[in-house]
SERO-4910 file (N, C-alpha, C, O; in steps of 0.05 Angstrom, whole numbers):
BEGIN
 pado doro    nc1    nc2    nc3   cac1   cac2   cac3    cc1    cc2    cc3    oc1    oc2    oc3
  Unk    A    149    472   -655    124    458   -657    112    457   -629    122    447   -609
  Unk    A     85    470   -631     74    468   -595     64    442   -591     54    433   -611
  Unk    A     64    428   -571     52    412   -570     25    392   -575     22    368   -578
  Unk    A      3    422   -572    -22    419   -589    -20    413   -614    -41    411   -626
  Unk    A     -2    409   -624     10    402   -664     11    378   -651    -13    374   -648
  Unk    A     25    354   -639     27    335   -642      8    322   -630      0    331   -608
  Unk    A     -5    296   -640    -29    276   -628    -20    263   -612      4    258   -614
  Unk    A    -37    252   -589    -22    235   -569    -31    212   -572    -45    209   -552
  Unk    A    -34    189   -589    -37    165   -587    -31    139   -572     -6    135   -569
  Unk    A    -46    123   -564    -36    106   -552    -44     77   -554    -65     69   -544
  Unk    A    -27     63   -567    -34     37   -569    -26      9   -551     -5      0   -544
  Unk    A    -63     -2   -546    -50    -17   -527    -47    -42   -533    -51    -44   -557
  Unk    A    -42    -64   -521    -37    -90   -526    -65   -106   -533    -63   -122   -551
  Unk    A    -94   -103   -517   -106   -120   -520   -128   -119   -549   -150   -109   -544
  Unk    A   -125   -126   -568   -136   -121   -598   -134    -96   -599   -152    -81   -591
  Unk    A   -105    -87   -609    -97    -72   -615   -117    -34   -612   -116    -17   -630
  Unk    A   -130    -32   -587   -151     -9   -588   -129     12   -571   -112     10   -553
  Unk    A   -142     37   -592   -131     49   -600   -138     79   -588   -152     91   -604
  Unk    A   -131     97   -559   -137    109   -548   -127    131   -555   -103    129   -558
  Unk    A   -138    156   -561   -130    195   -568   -126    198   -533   -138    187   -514
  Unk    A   -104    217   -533   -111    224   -506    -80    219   -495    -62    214   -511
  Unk    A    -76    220   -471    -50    219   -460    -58    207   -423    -71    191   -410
  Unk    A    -40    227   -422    -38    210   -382    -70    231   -368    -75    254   -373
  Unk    A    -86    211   -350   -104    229   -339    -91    239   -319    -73    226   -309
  Unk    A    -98    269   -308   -101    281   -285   -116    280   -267   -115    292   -246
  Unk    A   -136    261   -276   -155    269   -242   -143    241   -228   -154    239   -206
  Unk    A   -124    217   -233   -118    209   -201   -109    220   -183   -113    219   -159
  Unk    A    -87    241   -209    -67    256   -187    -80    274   -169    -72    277   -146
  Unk    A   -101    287   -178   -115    310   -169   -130    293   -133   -128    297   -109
  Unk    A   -145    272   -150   -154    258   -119   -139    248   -101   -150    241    -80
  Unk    A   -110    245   -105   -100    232    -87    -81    255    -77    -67    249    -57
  Unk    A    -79    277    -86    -71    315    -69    -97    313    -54    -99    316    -30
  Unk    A   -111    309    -68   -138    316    -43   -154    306    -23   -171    314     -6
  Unk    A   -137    279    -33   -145    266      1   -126    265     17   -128    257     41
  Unk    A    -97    275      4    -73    273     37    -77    310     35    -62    322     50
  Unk    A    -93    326     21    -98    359     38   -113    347     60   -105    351     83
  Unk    A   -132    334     56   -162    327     72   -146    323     94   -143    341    110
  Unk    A   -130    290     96   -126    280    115    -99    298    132    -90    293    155
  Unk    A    -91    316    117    -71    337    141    -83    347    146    -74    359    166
  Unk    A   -118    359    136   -130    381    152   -134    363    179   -129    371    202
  Unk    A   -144    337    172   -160    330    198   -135    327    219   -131    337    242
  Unk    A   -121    312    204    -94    310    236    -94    337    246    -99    340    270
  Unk    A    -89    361    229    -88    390    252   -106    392    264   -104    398    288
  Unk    A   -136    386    252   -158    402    269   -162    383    291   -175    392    309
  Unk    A   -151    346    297   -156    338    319   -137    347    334   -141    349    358
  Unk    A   -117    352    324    -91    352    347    -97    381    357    -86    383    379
  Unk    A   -110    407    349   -120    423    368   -142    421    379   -142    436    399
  Unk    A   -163    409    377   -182    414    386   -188    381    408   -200    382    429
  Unk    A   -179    360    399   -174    345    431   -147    328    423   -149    304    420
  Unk    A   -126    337    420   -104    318    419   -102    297    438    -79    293    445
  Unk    A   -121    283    447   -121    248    465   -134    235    440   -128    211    440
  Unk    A   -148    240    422   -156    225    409   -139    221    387   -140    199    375
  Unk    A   -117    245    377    -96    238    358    -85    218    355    -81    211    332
  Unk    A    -76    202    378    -63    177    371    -77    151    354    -69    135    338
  Unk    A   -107    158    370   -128    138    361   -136    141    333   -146    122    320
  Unk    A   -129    168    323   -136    175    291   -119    170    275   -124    162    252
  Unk    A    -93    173    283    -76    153    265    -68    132    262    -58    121    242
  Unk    A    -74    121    290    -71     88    292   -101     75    263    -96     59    245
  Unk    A   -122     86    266   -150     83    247   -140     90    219   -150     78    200
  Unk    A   -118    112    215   -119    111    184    -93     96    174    -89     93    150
  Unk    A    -75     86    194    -56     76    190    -67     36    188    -60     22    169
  Unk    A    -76     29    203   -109     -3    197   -123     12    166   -131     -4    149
  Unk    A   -124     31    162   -139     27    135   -127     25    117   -134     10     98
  Unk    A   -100     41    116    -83     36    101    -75      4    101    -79    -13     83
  Unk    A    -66      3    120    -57    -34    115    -77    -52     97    -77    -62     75
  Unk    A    -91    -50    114   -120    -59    109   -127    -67     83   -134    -90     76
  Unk    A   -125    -40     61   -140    -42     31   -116    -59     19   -117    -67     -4
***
């Protein structure tokens, strides 16, 4: 049986509504694509003025805390 044969239902707790569908992919997708982003940027500061590197991760490391 392929999988396309079986329905993915999902029932949730609040008045019983009733969702087709399964797990989304696009968090996963945005959150690959903001730690590609943010390793591009650490490489491209750390060649092009590595004095400011420290200061760029100290800034995303306060944002992180931060949210």
């Amino acid at each position: 049986m392929k999988k396309a044969d079986k329905p993915n239902v999902v029932i949730n707790g609040n008045n019983n509504k009733v969702s087709i569908g399964g797990t989304n992919l696009l968090p996963i997708a945005i959150v690959a694509f903001a730690l590609g982003a943010l390793a591009i940027a650490v490489l491209a500061i750390s060649l092009c003025c590595p004095e400011l590197l420290a200061d760029f991760v100290r800034w995303i490391v306060g944002i992180a805390v931060n949210s």
